[in-house]
Backbone as JSON, one array per atom type, in Angstrom:
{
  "sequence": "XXXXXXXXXXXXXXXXXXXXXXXXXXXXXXXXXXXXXXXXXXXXXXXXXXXXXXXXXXXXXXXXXXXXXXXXXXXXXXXXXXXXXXXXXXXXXXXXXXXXXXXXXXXXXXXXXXXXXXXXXXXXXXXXXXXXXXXXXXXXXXXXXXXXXXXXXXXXXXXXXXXXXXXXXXXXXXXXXXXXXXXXXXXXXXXXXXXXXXXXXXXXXXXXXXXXXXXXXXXXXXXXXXXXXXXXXXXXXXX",
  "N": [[133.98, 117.15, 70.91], [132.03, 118.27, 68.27], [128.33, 118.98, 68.04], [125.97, 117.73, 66.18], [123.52, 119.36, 63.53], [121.21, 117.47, 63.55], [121.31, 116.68, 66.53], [121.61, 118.85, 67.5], [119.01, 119.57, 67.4], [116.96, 118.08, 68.02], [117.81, 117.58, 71.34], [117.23, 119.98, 72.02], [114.53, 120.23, 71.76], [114.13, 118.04, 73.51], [114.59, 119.75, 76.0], [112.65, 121.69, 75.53], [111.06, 120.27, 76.59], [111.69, 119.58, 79.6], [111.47, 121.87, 80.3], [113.41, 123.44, 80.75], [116.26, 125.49, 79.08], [119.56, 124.33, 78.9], [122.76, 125.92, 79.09], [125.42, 125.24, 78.81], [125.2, 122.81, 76.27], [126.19, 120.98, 75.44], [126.73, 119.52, 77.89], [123.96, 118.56, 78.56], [123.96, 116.76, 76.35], [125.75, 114.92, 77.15], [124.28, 113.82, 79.06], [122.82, 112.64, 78.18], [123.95, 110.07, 76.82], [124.35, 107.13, 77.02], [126.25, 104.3, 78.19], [126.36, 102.56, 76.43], [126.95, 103.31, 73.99], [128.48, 104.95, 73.79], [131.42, 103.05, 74.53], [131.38, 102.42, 71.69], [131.66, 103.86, 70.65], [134.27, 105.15, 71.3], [136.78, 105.28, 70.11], [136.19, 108.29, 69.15], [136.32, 109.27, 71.17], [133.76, 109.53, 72.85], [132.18, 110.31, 75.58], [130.49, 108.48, 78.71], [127.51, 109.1, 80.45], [127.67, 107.99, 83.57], [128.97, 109.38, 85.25], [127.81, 111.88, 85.66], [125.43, 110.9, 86.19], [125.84, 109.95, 89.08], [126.56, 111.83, 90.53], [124.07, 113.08, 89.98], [122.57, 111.55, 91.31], [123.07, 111.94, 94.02], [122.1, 114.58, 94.64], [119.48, 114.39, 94.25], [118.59, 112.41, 96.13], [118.94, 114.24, 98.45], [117.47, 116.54, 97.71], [114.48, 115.59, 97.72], [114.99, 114.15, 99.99], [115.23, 116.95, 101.63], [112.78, 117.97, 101.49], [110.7, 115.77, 102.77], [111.95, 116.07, 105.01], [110.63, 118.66, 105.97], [108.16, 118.19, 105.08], [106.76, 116.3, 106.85], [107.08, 117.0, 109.63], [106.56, 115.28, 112.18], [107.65, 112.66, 111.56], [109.79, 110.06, 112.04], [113.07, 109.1, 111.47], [113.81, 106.84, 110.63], [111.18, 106.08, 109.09], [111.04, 108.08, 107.27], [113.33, 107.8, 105.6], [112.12, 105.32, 104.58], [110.44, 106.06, 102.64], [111.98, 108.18, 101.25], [112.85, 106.15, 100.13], [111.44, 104.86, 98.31], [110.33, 107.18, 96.84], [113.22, 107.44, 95.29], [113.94, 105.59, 94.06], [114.86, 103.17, 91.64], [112.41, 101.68, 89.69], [110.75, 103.73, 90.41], [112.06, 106.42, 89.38], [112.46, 105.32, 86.88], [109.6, 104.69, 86.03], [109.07, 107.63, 86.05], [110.81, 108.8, 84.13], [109.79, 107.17, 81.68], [107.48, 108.17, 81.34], [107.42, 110.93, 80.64], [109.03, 109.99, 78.28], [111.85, 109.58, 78.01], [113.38, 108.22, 76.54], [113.46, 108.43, 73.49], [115.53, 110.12, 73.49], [118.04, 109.72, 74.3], [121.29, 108.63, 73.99], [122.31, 105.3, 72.24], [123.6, 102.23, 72.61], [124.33, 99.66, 69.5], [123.28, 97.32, 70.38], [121.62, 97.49, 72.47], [119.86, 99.46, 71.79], [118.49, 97.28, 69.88], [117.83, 95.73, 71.57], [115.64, 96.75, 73.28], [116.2, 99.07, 74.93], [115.69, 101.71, 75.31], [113.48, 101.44, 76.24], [113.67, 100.28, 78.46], [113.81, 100.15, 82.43], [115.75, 101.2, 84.03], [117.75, 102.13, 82.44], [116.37, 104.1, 81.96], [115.93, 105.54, 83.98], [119.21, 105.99, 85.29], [119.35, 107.91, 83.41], [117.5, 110.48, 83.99], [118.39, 110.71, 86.09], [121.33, 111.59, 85.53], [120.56, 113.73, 84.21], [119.77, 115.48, 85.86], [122.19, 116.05, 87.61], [123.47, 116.82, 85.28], [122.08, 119.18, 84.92], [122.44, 120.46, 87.6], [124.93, 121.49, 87.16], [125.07, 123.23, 85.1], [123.59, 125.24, 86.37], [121.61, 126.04, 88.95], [121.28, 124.97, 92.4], [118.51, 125.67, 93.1], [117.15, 125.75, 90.6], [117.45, 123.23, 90.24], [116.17, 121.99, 92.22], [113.26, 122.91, 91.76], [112.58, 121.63, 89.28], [112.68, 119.28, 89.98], [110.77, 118.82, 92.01], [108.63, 119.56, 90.43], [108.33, 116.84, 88.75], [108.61, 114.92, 89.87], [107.91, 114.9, 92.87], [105.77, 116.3, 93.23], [103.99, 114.48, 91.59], [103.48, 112.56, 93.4], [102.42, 112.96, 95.82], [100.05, 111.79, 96.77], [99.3, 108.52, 98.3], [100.32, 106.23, 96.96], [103.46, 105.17, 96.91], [104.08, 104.78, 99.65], [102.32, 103.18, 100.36], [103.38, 100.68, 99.48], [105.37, 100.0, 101.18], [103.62, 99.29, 103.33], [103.81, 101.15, 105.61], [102.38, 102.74, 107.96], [101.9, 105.04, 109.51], [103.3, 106.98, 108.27], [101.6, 106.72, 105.64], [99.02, 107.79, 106.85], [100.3, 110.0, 108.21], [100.65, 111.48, 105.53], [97.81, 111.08, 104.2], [96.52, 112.68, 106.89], [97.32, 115.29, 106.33], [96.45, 116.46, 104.22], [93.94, 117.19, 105.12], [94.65, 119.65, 106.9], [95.69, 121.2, 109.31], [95.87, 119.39, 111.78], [96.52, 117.58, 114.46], [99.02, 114.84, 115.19], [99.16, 112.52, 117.68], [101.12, 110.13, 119.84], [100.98, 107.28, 122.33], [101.73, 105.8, 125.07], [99.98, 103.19, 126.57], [99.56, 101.1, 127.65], [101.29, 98.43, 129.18], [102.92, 95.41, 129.3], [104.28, 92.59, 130.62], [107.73, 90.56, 131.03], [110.83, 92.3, 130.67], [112.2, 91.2, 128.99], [110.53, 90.33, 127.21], [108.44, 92.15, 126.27], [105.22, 93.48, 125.85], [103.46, 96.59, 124.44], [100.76, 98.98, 124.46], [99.69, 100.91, 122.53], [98.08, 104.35, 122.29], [96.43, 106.01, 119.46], [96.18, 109.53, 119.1], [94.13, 112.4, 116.95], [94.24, 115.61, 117.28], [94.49, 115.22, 120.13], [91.84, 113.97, 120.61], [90.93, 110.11, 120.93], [91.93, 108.03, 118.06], [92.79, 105.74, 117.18], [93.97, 102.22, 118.38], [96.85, 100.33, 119.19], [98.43, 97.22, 119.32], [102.01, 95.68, 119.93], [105.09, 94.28, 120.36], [107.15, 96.17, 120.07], [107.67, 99.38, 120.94], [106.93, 101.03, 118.13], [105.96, 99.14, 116.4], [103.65, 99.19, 117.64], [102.91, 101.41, 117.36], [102.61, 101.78, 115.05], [100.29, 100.0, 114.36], [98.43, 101.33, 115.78], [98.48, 103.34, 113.57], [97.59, 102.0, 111.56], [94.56, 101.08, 112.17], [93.44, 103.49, 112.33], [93.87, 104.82, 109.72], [91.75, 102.86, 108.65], [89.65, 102.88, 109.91], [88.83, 105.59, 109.9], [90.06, 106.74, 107.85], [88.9, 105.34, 105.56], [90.6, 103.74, 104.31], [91.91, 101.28, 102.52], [93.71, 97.61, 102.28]],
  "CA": [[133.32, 116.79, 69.66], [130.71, 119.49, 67.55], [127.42, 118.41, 67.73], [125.41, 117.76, 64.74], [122.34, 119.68, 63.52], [120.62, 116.89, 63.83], [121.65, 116.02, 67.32], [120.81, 119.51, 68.74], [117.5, 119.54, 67.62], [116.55, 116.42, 69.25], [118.57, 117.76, 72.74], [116.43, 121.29, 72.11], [113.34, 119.09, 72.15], [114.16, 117.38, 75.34], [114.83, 121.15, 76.57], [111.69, 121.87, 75.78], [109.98, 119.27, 77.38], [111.81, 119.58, 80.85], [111.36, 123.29, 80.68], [114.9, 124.1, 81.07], [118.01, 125.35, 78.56], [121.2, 124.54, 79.45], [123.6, 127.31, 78.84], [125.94, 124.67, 77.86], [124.11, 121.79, 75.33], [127.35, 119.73, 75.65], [126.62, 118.72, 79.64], [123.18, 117.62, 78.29], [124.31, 115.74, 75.45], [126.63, 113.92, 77.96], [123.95, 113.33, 80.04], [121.83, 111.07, 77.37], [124.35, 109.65, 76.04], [124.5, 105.72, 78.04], [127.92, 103.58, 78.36], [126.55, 101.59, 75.51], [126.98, 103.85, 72.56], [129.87, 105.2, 74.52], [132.32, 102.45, 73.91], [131.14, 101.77, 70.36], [132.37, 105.18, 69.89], [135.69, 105.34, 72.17], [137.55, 106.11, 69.19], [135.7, 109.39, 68.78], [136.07, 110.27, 72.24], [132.92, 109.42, 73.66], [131.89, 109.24, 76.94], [129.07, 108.06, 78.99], [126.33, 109.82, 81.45], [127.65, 107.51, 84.68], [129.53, 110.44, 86.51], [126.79, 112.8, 85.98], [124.58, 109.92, 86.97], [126.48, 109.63, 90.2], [126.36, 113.43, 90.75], [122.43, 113.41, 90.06], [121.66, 110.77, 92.22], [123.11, 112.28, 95.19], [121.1, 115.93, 94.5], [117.85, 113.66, 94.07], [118.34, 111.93, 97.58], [119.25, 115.86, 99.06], [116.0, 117.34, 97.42], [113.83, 114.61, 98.16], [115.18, 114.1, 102.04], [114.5, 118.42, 102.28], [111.84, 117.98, 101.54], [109.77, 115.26, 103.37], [111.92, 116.62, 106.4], [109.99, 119.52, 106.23], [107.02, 117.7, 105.41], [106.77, 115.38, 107.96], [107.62, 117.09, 111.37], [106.09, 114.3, 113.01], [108.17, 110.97, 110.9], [111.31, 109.45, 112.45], [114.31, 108.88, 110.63], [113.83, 105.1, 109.7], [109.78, 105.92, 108.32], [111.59, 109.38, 106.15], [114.23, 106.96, 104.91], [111.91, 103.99, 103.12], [109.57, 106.49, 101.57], [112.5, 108.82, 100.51], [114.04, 105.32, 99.34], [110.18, 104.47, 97.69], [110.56, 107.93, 95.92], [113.75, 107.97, 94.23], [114.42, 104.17, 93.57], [115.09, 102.9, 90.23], [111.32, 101.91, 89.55], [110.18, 105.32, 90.4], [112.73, 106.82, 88.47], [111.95, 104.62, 85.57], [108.59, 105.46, 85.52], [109.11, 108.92, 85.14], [111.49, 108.44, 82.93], [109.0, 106.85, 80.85], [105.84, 108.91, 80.98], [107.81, 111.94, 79.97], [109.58, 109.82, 76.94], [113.13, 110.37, 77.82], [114.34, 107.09, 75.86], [113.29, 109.27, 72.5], [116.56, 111.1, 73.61], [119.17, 108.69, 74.51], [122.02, 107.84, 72.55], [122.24, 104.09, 72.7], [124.74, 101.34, 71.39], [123.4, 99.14, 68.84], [122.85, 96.17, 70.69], [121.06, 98.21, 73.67], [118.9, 99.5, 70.64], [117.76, 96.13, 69.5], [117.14, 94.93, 72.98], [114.73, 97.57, 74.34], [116.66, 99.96, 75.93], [114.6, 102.8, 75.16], [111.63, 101.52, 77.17], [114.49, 99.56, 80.39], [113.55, 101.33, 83.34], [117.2, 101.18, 84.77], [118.32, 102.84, 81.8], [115.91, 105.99, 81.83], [116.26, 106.1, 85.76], [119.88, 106.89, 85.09], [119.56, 108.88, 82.59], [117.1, 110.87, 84.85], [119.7, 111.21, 87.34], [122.43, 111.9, 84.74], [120.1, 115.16, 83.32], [119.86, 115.85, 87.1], [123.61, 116.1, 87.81], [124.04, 118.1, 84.52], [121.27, 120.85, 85.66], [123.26, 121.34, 89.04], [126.3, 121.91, 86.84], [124.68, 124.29, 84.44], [122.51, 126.24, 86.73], [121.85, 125.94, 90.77], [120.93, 124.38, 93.37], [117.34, 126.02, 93.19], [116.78, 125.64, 89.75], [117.43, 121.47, 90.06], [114.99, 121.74, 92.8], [112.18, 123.11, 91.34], [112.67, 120.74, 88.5], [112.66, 117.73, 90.62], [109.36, 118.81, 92.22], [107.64, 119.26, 89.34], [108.57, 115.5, 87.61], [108.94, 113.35, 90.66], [107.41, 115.22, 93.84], [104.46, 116.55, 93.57], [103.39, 113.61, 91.08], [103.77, 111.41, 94.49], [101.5, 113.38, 97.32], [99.3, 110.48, 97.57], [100.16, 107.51, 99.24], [100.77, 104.88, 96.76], [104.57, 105.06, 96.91], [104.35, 104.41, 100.98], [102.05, 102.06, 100.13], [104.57, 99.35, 98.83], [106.08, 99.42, 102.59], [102.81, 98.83, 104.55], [104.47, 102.16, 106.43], [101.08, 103.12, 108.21], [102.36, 106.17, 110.06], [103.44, 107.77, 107.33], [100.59, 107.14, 105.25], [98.54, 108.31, 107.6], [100.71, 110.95, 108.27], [100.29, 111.94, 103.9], [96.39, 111.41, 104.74], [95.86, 113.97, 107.32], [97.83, 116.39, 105.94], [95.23, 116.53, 103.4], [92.64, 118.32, 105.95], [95.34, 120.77, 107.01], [95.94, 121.83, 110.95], [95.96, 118.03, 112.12], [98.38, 117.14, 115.04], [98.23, 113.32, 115.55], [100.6, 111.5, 118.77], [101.34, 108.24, 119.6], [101.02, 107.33, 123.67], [101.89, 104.31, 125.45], [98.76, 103.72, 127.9], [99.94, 99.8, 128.31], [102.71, 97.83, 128.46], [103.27, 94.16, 130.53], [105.47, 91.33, 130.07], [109.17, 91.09, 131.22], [111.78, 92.95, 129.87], [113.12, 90.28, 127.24], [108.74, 89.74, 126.05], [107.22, 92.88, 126.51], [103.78, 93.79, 124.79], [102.96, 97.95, 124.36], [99.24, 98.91, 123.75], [99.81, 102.2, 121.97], [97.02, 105.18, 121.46], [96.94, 107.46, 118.78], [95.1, 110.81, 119.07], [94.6, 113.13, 116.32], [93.58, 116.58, 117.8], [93.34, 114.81, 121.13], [90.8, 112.36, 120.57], [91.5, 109.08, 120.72], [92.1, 107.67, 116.75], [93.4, 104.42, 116.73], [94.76, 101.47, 119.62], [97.2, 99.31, 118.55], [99.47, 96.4, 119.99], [103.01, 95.51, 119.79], [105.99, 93.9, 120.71], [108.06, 97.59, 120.37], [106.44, 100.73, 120.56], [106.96, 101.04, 116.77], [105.24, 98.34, 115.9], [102.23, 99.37, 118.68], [101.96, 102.64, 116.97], [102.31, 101.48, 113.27], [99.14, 99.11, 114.74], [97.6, 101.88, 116.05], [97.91, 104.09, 112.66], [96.55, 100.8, 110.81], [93.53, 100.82, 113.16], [93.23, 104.78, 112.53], [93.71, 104.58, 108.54], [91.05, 101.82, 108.19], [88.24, 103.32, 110.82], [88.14, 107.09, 109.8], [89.79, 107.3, 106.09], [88.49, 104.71, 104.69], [91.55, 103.19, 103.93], [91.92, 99.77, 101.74], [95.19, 97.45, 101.87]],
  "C": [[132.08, 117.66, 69.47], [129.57, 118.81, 67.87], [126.33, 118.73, 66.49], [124.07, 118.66, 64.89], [120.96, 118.87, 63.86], [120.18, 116.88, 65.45], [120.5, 117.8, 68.08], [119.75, 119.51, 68.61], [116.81, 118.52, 68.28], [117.5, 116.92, 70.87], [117.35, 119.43, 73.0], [114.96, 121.42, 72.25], [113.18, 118.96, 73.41], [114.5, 118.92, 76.36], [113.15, 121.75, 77.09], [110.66, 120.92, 76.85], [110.07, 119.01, 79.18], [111.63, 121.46, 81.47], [112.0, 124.2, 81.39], [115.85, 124.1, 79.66], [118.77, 125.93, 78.91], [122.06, 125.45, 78.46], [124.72, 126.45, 78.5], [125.53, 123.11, 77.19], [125.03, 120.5, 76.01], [126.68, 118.63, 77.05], [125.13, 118.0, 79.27], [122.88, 116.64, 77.47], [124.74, 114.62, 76.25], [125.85, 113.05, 78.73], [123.22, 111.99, 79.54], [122.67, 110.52, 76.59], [124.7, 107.81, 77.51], [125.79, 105.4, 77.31], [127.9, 103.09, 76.9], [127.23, 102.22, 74.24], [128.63, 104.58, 73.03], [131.27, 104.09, 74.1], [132.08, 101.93, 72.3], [132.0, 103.1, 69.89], [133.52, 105.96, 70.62], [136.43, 105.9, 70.94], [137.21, 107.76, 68.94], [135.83, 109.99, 69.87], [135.11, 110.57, 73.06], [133.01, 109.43, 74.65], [130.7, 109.28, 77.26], [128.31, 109.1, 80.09], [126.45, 109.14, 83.18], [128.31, 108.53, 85.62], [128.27, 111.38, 87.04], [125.41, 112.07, 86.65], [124.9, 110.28, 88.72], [126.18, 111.22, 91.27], [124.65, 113.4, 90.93], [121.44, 112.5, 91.46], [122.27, 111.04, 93.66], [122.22, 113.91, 95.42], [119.73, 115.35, 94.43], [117.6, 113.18, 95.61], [117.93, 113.65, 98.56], [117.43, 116.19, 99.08], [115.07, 116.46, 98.01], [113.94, 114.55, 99.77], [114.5, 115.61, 102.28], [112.96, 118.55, 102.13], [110.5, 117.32, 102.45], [110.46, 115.66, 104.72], [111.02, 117.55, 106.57], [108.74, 119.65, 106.49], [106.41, 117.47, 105.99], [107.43, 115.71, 109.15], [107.94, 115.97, 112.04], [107.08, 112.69, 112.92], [109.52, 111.0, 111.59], [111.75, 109.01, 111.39], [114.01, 107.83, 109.73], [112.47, 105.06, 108.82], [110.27, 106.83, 107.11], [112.33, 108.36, 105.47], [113.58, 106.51, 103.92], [110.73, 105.17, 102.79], [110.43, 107.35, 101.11], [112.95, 107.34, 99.36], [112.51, 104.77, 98.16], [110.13, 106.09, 96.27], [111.83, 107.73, 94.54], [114.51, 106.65, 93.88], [114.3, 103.77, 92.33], [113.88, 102.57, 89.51], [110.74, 103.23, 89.28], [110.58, 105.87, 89.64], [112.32, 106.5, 86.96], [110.95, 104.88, 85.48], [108.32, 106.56, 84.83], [109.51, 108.77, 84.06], [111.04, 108.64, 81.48], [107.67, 107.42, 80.33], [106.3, 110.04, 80.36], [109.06, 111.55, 78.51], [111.14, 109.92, 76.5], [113.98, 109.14, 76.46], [114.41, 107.51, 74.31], [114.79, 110.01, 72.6], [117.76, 110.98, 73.9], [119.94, 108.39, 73.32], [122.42, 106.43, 73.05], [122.63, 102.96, 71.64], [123.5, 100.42, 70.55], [122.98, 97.83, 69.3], [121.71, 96.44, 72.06], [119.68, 98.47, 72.69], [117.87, 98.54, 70.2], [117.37, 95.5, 70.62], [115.99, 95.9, 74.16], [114.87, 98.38, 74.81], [116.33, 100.85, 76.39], [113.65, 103.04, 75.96], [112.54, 100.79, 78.74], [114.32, 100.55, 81.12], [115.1, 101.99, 84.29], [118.07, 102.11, 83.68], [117.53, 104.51, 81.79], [116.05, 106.29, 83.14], [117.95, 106.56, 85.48], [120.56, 108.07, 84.04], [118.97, 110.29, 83.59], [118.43, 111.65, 85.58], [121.17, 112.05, 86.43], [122.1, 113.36, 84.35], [119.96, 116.3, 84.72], [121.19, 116.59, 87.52], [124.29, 117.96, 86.67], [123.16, 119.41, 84.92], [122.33, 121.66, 86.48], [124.94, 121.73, 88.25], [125.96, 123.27, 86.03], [124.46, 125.56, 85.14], [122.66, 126.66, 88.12], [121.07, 125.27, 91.31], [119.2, 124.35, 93.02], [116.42, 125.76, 91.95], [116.26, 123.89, 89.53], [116.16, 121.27, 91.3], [113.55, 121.72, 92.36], [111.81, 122.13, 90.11], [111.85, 119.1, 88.73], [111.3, 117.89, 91.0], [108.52, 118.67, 91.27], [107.54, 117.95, 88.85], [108.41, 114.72, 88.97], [108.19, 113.87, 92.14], [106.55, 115.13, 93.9], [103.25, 115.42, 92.45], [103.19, 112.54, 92.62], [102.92, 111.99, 95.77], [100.7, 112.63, 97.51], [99.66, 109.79, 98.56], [100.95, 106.47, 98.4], [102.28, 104.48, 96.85], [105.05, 104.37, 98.65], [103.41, 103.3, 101.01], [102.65, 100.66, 100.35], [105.04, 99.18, 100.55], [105.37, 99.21, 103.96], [103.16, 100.31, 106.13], [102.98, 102.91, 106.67], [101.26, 104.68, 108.75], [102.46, 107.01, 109.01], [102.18, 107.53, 106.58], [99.63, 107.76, 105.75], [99.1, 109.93, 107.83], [100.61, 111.98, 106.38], [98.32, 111.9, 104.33], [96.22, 112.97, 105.32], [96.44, 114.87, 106.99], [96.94, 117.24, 105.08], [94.31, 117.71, 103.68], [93.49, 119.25, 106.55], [95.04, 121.18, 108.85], [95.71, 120.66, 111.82], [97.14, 117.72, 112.77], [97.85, 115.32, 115.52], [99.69, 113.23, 116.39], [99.9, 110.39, 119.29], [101.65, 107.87, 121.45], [101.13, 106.03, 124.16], [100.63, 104.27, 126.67], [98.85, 102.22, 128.33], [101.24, 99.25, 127.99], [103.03, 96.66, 129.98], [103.99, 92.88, 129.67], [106.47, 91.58, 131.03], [109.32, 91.68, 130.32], [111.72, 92.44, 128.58], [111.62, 90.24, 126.27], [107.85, 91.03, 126.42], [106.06, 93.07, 125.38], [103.56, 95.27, 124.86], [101.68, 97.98, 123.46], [99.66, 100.55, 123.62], [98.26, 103.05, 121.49], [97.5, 105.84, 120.51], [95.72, 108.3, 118.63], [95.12, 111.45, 117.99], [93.37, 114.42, 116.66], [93.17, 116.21, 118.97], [92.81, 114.29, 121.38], [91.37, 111.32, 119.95], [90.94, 108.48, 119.12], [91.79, 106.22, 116.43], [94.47, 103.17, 118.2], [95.72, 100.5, 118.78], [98.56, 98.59, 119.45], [100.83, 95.7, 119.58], [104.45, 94.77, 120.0], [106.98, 95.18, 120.8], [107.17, 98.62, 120.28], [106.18, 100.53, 119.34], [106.22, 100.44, 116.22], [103.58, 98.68, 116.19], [102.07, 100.23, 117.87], [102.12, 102.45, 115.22], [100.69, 100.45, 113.41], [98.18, 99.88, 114.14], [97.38, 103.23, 114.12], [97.22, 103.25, 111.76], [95.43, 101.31, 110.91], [93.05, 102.54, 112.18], [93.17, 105.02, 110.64], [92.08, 103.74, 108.18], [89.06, 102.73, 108.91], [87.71, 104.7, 110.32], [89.21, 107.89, 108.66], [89.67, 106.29, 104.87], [89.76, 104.13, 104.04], [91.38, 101.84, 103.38], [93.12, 99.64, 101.44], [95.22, 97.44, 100.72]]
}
């Protein structure tokens, strides 16, 4: 199906505004177009933005994971996980979404229309992902990267996103990064109980000197203590 004069100028818009055009319009038409307006217009041959969704939101996890791997030498698997999963979660998503106006650009059935849809954060998060998907089809790999950083990365180098999971290590670990040439480790210097009830008194050094003590039932816990302790004493940290 052609697209209208109307239509591209409003898609040539949203071009502008992500500071990419697609080499074919179509894949980004597809991408704002939601389920809703989609079956209103089955006869015409519509379809919806959920494949390219599906597609985007596995290139969003990708970029996102390469990234804080690289970041974060120091983070284990399970701390990289809930702040990749704090990045590119449907909230987050929706935010963006919303600060850059994507719901202006959506095609959207008429009952979606009258109920808000425009501003639902679940609906511009996969749209998001849907404009995502179509990039990596248009363009490359490198291009959807640089994209993603700009809108959703480097808006997030703080902490507040690791925030939400009380994940002290990692914030901490986003902290000193800050001051640049900062190695911080995590040392067991106690540990009594039995087996089945042990307790670990965990240090953490950063550069060496002792940071932060903190106590535990698993290491993990001892040294999420100890980056508490180490957040609160020497960056001024507030829960």
């Amino acid at each position: 199906m052609s697209l209208s004069n109307e239509r591209l100028e409003i898609l040539q818009k949203f071009e502008q505004l992500i500071d990419y055009k697609y080499k074919n319009i179509s894949l980004l038409d597809l991408a704002l177009t939601h389920s809703s307006y989609a079956n209103e217009h089955r006869d015409k041959g519509v379809k919806d933005n959920e494949r390219l969704e599906f597609l985007g939101d596995a290139i969003l996890d990708l970029i996102v994971s390469e990234y804080l791997f690289n970041k974060y030498p120091g983070s284990q698997e399970g701390d990289l996980s809930k702040f990749r999963a704090s990045i590119v979660c449907e909230e987050s998503l929706g935010k963006t979404g919303k600060k850059m106006n994507f719901g202006d650009y959506i095609l959207l059935g008429h009952g979606e229309e009258l109920g808000g849809g425009r501003e639902r954060e679940s609906i511009l998060a996969d749209a998001l992902e849907a404009v995502t998907g179509a990039m990596l089809l248009d363009s490359s790999y490198e291009n959807v990267k640089k994209f993603i950083t700009k809108i959703l990365i480097e808006p997030i180098k703080d902490t507040a996103a690791v925030k939400l999971y009380k994940d002290y290590k990692t914030i901490l670990q986003v902290e000193s990064q800050k001051l640049h040439d900062v190695a911080i480790s995590y040392e067991v210097v106690d540990e009594v109980g039995p087996d089945h009830d042990k307790e670990f008194t965990v240090e953490l050094r950063q550069n060496g000197q002792a940071f932060g003590r903190g106590v535990g039932r698993t290491k993990r816990d001892a040294e999420q203590m100890a980056a508490h302790q180490a957040l609160i004493n020497h960056y001024h940290y507030k829960q």
